[in-house]
DSSP file (Angstrom, degrees, kcal/mol; ACC not computed):
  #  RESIDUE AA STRUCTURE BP1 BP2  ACC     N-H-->O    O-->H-N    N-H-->O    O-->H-N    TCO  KAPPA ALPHA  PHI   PSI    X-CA   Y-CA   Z-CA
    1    1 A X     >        0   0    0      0, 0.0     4,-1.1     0, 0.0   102,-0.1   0.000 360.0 360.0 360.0 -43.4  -31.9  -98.3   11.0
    2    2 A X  H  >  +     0   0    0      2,-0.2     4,-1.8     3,-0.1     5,-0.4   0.952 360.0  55.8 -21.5 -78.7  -30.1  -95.1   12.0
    3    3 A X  H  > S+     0   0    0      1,-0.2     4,-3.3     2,-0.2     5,-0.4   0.946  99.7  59.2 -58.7 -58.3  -27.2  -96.0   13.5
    4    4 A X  H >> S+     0   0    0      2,-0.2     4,-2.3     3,-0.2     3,-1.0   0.742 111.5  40.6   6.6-101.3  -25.9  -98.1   10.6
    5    5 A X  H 3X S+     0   0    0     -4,-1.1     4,-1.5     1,-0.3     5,-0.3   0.812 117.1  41.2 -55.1 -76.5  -25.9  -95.4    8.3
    6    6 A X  H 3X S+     0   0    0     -4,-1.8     4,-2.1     2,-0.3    -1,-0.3   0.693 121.3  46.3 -81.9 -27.2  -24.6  -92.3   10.3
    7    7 A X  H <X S+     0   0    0     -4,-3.3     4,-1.1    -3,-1.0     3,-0.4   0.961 120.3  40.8 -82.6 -60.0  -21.8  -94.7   12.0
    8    8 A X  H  X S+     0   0    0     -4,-2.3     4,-1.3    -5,-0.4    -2,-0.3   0.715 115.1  47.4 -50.0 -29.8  -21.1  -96.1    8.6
    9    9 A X  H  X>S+     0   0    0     -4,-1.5     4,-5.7     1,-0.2     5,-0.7   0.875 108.1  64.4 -86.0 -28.9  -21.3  -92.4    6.5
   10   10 A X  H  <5S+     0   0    0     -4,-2.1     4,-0.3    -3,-0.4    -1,-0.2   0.780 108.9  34.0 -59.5 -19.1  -18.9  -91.2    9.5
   11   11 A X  H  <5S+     0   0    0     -4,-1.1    -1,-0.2    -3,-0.3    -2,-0.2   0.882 124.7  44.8 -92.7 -54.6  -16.0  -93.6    8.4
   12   12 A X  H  <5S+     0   0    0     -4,-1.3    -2,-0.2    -5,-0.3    -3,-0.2   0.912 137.6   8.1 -80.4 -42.9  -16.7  -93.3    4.9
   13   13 A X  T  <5S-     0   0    0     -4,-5.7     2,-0.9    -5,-0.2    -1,-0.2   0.736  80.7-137.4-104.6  -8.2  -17.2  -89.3    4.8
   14   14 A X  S   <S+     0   0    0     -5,-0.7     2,-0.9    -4,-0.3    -1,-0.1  -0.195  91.4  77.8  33.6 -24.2  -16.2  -88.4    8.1
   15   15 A X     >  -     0   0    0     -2,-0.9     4,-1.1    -6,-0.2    -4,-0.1  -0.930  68.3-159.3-106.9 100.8  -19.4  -85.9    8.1
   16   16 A X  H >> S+     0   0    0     -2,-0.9     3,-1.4     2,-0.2     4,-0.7   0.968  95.0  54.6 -39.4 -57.4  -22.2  -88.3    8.7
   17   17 A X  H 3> S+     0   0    0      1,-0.3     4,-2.5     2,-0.2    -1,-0.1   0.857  94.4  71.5 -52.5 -28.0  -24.6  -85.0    6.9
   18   18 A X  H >4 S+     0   0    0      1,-0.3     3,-0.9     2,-0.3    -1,-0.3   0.906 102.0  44.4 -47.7 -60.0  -22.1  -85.2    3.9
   19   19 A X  H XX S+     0   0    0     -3,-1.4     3,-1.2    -4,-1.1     4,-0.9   0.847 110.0  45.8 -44.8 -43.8  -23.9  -88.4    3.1
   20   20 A X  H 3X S+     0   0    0     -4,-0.7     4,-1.0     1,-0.2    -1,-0.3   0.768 102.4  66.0 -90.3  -6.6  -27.3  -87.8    3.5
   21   21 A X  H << S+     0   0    0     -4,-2.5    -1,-0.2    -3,-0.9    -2,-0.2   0.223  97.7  61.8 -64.3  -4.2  -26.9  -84.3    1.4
   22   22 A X  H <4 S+     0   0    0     -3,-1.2    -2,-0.2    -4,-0.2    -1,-0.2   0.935 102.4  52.3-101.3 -56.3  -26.0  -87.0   -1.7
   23   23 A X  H  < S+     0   0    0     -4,-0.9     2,-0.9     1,-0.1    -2,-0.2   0.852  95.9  67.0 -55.0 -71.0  -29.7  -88.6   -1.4
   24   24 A X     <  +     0   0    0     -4,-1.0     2,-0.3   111,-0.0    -1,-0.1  -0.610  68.7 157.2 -92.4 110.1  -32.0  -85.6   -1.6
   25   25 A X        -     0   0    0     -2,-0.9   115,-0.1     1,-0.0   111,-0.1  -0.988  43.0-101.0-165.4 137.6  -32.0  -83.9   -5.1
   26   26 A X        +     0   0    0     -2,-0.3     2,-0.2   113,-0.3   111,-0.1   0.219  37.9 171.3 -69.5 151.8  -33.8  -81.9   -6.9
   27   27 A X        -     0   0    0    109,-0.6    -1,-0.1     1,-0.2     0, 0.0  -0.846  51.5 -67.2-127.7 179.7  -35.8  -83.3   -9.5
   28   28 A X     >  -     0   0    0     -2,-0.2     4,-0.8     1,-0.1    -1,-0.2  -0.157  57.0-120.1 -42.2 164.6  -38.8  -81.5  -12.0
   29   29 A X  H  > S+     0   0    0      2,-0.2     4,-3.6     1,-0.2     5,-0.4   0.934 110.9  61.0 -82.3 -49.2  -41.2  -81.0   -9.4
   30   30 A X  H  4 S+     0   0    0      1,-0.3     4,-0.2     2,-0.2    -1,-0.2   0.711 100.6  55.2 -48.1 -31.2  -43.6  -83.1  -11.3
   31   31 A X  H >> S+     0   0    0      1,-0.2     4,-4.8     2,-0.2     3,-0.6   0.881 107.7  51.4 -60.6 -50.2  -41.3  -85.9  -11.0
   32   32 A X  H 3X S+     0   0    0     -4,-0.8     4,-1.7     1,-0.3    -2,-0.2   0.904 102.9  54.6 -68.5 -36.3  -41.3  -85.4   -7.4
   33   33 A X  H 3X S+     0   0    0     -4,-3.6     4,-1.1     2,-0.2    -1,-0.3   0.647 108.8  49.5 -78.2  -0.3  -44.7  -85.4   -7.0
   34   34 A X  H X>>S+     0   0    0     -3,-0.6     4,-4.4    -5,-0.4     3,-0.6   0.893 111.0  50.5 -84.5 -54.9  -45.0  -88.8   -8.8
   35   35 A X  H 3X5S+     0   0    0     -4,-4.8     4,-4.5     1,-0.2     5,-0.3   0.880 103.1  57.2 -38.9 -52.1  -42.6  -90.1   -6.9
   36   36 A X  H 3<5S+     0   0    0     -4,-1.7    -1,-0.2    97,-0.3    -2,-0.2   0.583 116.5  37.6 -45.8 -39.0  -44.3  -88.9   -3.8
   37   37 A X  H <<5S+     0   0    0     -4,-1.1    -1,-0.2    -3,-0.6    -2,-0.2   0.710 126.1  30.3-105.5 -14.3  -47.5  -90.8   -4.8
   38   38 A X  H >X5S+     0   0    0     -4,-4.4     4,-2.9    -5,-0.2     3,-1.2   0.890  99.0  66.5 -94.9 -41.0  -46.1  -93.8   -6.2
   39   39 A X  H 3X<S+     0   0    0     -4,-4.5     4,-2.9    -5,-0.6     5,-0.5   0.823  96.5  52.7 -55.5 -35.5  -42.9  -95.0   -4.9
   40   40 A X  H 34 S+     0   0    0     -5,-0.3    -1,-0.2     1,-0.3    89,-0.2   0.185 113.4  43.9-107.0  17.1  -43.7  -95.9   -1.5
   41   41 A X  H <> S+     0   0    0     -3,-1.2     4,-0.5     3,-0.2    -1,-0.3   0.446 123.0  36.9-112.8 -43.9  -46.6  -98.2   -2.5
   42   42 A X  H  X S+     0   0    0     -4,-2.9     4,-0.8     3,-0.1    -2,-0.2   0.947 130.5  30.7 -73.1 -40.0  -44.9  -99.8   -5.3
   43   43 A X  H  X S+     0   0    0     -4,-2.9     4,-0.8    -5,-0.2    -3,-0.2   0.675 122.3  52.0 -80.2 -23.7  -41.2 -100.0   -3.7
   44   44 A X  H  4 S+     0   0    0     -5,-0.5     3,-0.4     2,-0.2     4,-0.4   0.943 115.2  39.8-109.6 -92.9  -42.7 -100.3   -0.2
   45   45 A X  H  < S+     0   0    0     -4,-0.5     4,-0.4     1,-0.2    -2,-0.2   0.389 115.7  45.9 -28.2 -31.3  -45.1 -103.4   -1.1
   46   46 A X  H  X S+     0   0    0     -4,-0.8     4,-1.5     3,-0.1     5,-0.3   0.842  98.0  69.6-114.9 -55.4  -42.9 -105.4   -3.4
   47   47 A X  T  < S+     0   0    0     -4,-0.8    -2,-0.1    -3,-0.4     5,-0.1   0.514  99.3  33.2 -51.6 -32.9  -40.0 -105.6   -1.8
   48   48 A X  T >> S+     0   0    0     -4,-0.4     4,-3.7     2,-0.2     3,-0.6   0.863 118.3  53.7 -58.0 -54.7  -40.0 -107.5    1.2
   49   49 A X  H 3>>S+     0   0    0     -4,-0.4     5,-1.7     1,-0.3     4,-1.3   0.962 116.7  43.1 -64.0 -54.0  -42.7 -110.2   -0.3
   50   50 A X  H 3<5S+     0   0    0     -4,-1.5     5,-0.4     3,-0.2    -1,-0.3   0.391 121.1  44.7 -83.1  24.5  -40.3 -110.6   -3.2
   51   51 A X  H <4>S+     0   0    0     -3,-0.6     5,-2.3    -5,-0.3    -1,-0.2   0.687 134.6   1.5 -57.9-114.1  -37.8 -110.6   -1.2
   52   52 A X  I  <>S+     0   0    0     -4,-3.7     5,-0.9     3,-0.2    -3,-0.2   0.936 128.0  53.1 -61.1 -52.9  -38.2 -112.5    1.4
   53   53 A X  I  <5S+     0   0    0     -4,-1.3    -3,-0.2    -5,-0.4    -1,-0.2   0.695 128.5  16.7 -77.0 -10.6  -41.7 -114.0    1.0
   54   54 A X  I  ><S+     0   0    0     -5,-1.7     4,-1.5    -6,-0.4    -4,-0.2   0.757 130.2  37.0-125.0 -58.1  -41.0 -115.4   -2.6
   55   55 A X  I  >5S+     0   0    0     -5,-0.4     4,-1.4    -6,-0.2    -3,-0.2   0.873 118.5  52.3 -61.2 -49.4  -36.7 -115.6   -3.5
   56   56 A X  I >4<S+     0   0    0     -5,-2.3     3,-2.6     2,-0.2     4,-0.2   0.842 108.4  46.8 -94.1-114.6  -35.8 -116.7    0.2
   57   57 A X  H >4<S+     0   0    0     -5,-0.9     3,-2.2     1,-0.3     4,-0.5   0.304 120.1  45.3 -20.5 -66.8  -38.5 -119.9    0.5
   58   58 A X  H 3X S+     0   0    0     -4,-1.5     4,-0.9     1,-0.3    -1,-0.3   0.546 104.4  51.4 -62.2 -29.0  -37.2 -121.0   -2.8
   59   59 A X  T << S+     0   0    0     -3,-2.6    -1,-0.3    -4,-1.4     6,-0.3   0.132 105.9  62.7 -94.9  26.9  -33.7 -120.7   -2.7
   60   60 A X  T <4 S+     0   0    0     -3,-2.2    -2,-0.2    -4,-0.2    -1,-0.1   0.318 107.4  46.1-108.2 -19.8  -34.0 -122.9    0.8
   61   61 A X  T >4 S+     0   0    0     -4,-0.5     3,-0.8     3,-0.1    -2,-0.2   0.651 114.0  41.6 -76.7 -44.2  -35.4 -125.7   -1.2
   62   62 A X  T 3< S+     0   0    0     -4,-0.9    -3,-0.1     1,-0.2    -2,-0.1   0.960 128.4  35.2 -63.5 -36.5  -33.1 -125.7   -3.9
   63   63 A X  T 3  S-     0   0    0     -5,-0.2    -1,-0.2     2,-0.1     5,-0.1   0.299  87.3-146.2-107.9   9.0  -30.1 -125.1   -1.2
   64   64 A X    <   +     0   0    0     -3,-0.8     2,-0.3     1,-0.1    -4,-0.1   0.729  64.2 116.8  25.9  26.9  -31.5 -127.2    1.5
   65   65 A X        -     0   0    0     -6,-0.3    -2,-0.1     1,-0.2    -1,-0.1  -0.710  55.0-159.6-105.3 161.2  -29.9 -124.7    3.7
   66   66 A X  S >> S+     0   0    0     -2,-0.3     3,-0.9    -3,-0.1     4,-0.8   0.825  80.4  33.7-104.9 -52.8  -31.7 -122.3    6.0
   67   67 A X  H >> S+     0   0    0      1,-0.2     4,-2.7     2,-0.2     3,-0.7   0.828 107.0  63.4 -61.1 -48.9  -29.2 -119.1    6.8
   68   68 A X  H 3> S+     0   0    0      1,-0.3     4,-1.5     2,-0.2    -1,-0.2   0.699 101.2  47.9 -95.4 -31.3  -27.4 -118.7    3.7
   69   69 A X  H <> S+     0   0    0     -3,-0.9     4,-1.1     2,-0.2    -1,-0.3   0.792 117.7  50.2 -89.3  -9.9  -30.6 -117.8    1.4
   70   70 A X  H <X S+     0   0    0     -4,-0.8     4,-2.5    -3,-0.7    -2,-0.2   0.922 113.0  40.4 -49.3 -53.6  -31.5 -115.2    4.4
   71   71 A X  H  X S+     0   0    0     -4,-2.7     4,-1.2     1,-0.2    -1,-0.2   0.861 112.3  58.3 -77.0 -30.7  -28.4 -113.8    4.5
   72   72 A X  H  < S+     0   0    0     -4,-1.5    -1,-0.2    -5,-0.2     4,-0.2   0.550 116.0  34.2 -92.5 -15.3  -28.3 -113.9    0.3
   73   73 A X  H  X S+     0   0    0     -4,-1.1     4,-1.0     2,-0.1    -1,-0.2   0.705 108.0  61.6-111.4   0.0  -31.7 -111.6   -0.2
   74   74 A X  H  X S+     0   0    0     -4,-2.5     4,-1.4     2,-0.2    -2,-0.2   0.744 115.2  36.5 -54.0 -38.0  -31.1 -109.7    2.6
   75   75 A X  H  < S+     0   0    0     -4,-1.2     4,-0.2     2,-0.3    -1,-0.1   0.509 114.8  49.4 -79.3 -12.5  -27.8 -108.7    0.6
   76   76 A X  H  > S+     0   0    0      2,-0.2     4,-2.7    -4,-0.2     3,-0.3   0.635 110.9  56.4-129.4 -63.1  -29.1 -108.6   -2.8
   77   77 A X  H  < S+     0   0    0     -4,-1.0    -2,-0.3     1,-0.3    -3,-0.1   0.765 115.3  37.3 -68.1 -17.0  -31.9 -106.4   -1.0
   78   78 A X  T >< S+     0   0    0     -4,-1.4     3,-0.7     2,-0.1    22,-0.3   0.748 106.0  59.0 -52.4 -45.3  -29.2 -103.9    0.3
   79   79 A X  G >4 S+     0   0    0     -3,-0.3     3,-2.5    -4,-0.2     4,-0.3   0.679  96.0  64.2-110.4 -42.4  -27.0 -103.8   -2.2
   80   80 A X  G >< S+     0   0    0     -4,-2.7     3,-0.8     1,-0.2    -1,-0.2   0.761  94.7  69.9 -79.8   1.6  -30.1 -102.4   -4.9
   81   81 A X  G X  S+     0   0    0     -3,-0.7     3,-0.8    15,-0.3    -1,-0.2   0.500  80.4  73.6 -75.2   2.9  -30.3  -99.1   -2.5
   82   82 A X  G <  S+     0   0    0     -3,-2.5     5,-0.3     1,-0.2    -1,-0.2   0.756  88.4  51.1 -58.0 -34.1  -27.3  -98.4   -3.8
   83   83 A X  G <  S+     0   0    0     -3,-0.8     2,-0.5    -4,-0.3     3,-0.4  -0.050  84.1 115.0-106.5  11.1  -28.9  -97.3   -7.3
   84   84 A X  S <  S-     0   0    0     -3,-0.8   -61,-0.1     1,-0.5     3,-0.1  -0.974 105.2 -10.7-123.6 124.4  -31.7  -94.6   -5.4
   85   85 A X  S    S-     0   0    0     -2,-0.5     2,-1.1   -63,-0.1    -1,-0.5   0.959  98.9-128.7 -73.6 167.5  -30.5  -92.4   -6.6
   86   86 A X        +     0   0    0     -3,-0.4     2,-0.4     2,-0.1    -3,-0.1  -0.717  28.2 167.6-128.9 144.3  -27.4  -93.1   -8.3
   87   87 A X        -     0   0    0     -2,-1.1     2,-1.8    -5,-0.3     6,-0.2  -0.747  36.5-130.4-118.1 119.3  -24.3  -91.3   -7.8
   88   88 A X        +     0   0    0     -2,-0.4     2,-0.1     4,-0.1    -2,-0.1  -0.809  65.9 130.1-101.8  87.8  -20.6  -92.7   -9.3
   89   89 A X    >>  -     0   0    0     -2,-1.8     4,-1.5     5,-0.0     3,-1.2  -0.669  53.7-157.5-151.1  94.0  -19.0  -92.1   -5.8
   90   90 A X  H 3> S+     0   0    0      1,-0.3     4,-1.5     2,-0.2     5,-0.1   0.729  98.1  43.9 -44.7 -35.8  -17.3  -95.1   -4.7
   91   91 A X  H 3> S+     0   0    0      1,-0.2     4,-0.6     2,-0.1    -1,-0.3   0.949 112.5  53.5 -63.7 -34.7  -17.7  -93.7   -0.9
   92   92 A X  H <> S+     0   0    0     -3,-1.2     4,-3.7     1,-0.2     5,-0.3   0.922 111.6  46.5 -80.1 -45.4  -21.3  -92.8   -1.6
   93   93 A X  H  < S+     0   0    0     -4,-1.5    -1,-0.2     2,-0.2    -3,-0.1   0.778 107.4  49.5 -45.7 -51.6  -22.0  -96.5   -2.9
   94   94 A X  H >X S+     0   0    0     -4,-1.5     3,-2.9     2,-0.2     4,-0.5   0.868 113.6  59.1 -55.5-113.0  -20.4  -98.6   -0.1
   95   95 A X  H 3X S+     0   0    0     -4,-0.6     4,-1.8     1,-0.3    -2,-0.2   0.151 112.3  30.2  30.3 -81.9  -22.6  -96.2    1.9
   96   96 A X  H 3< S+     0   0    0     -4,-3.7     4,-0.3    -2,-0.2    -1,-0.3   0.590 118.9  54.1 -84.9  -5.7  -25.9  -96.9    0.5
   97   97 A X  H <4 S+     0   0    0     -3,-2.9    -1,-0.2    -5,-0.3    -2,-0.2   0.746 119.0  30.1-103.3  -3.6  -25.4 -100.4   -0.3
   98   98 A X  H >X S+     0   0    0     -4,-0.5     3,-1.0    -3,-0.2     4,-0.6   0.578 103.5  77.6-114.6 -24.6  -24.1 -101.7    3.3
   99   99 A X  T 3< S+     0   0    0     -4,-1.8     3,-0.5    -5,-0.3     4,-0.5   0.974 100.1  38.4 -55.3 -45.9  -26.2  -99.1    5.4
  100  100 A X  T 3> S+     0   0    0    -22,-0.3     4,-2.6    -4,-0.3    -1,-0.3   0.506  90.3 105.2 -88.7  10.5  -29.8 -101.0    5.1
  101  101 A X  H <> S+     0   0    0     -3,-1.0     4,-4.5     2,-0.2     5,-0.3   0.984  83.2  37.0 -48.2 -51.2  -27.7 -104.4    5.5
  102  102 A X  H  X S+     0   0    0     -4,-0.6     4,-3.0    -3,-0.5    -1,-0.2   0.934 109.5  61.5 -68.6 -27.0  -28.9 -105.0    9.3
  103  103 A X  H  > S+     0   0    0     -4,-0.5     4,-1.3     2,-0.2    -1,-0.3   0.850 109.1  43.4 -50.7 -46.2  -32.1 -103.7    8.6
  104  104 A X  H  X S+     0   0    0     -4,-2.6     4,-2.3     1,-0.2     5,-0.3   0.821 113.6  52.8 -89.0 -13.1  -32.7 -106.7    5.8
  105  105 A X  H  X S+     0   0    0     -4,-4.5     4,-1.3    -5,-0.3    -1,-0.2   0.931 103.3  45.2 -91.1 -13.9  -31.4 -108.8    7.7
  106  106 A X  H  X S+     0   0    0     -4,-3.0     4,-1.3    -5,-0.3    -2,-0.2   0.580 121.2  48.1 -73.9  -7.6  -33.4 -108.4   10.9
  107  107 A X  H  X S+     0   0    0     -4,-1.3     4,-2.4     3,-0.1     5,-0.4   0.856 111.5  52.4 -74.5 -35.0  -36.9 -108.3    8.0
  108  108 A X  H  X S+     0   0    0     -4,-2.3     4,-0.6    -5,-0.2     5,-0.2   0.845 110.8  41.7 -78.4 -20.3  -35.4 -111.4    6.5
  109  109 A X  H  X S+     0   0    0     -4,-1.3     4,-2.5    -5,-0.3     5,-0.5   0.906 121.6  49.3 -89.1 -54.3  -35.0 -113.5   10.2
  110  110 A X  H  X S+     0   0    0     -4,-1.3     4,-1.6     1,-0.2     7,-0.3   0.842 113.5  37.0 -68.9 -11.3  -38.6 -112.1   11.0
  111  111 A X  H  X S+     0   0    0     -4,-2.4     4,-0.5     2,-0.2    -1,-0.2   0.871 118.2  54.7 -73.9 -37.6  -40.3 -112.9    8.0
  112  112 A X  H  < S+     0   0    0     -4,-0.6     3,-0.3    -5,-0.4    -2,-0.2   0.961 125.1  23.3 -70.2 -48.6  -38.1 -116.2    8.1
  113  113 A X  H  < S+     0   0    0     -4,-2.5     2,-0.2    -5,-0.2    -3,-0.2   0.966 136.3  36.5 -69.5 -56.7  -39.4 -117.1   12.1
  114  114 A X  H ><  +     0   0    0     -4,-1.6     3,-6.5    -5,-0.5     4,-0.3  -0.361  67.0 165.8-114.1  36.1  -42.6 -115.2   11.9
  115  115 A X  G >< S+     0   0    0     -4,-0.5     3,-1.0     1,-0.3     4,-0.2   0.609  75.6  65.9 -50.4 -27.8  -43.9 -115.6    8.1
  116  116 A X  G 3  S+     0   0    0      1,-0.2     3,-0.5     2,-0.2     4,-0.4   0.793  89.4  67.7 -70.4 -26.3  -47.5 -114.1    9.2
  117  117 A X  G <> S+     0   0    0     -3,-6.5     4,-2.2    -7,-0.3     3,-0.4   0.788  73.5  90.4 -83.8   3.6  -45.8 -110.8    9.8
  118  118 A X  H <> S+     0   0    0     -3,-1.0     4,-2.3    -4,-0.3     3,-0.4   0.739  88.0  53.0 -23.4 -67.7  -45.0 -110.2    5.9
  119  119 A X  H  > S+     0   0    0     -3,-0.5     4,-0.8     1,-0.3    -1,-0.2   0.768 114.0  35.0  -6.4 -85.2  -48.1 -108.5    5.7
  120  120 A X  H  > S+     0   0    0     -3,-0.4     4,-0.7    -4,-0.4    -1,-0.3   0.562 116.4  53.8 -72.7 -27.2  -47.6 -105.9    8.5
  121  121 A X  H >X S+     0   0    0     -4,-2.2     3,-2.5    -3,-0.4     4,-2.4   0.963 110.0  52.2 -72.8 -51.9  -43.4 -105.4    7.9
  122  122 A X  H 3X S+     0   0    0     -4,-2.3     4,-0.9     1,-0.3    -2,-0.2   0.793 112.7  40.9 -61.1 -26.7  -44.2 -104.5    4.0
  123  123 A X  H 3X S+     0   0    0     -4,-0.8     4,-1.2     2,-0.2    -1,-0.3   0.820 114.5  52.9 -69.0 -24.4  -46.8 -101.9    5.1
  124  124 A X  H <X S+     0   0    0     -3,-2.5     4,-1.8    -4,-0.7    -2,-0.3   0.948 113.2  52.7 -67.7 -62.1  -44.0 -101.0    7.9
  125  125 A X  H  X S+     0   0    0     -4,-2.4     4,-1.2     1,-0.3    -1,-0.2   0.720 103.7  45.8 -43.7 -54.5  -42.0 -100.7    4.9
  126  126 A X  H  < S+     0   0    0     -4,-0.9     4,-0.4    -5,-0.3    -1,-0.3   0.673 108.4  56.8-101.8 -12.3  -43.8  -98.6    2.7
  127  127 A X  H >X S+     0   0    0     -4,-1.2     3,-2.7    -3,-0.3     4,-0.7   0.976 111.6  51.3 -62.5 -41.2  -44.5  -95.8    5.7
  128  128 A X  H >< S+     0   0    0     -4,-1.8     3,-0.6     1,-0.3    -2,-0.2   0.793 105.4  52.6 -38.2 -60.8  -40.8  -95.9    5.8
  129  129 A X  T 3< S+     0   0    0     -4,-1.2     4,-0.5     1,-0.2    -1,-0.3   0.168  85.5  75.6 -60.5 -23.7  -40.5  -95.4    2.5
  130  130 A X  T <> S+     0   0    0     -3,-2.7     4,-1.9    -4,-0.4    -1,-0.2   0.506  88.3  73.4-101.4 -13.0  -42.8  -92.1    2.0
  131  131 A X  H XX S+     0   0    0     -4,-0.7     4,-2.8    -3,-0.6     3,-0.6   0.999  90.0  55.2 -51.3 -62.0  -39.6  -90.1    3.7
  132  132 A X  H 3> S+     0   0    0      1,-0.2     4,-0.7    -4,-0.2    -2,-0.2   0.880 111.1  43.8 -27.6 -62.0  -37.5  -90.4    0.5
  133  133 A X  H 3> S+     0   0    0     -4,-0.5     4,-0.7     1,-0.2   -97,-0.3   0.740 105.6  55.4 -72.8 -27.9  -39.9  -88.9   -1.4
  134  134 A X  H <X S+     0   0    0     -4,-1.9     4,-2.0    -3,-0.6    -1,-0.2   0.612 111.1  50.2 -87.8  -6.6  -41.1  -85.9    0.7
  135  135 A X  H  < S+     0   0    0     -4,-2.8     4,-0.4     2,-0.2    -1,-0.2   0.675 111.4  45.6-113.4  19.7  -37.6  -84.8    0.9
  136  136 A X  H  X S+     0   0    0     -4,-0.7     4,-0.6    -5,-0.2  -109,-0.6   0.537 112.6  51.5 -43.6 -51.1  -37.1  -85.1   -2.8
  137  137 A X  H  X S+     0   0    0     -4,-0.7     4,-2.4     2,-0.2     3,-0.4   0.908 112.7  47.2 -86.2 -42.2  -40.3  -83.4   -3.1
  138  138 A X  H  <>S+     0   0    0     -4,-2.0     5,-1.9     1,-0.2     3,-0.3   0.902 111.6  47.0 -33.7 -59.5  -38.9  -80.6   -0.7
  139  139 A X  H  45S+     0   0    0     -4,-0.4     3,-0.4     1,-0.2  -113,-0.3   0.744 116.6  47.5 -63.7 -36.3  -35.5  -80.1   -2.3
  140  140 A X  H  <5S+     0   0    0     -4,-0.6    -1,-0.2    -3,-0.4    -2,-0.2   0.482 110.4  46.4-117.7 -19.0  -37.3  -79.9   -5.8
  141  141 A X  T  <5S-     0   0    0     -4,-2.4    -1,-0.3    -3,-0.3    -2,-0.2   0.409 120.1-113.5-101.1  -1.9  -40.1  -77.5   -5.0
  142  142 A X  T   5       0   0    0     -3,-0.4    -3,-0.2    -5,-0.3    -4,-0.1   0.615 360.0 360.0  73.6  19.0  -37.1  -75.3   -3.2
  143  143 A X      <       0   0    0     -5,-1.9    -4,-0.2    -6,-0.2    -5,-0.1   0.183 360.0 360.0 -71.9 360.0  -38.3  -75.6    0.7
């Protein structure tokens, strides 16, 4: 999930940090601490299954195809990390909306092969997820 991003911020910013110094910012503290207990159980649960376990089945009956609705909520699921947080910086956008691409699409071919592991990636998901927020909560409490 790394490389992606830092190869990708290096082209786009030439200073991979320059990127990730647009992502963590301060908010009210209180804010931060909400985040910190909510986001990564709401954002971290939902996404995958309605992702993958619910948009992706359905648009493979309607499209009788198999690859093309993989590849279309993997993209759709990339593309809305553009908006946390968001920042009207054309670099900073392509950035966040193309970094997690390979990442959805390697959940969207295992959920697509492996449908029992839904479960276990969306919890994978929402550990993932509890970064975002503690260095939100850092920056905003002044650590």
């Amino acid at each position: 999930m790394l490389l992606p991003s830092v190869l990708l911020a290096g082209v786009l910013f030439t200073d991979p940090q320059a990127a990730q110094d647009l992502i963590f910012r301060a908010i009210p503290p209180w804010a931060a601490w909400s985040v910190l207990l909510v986001f990564p159980i709401i954002h971290g649960l939902t996404e995958l299954p309605t992702y993958f376990g619910y948009v992706m089945p359905r648009l493979e009956v309607v499209t009788q195809r198999a690859w093309a609705p993989l590849l279309a909520s993997a993209s759709v699921l990339a593309l809305q990390h553009m908006f946390l947080p968001l920042l009207f910086d054309w670099r900073y956008l392509i950035w966040r909306s193309l970094m997690f691409l390979p990442l959805a699409i390697w959940f969207g071919w295992i959920i697509k092969t492996r449908p029992a592991t839904l479960p276990y990636l969306a919890a994978a998901h929402a550990v993932l997820d509890i970064s975002l927020p503690i260095y939100v909560l850092i920056a905003s409490v002044g650590g």
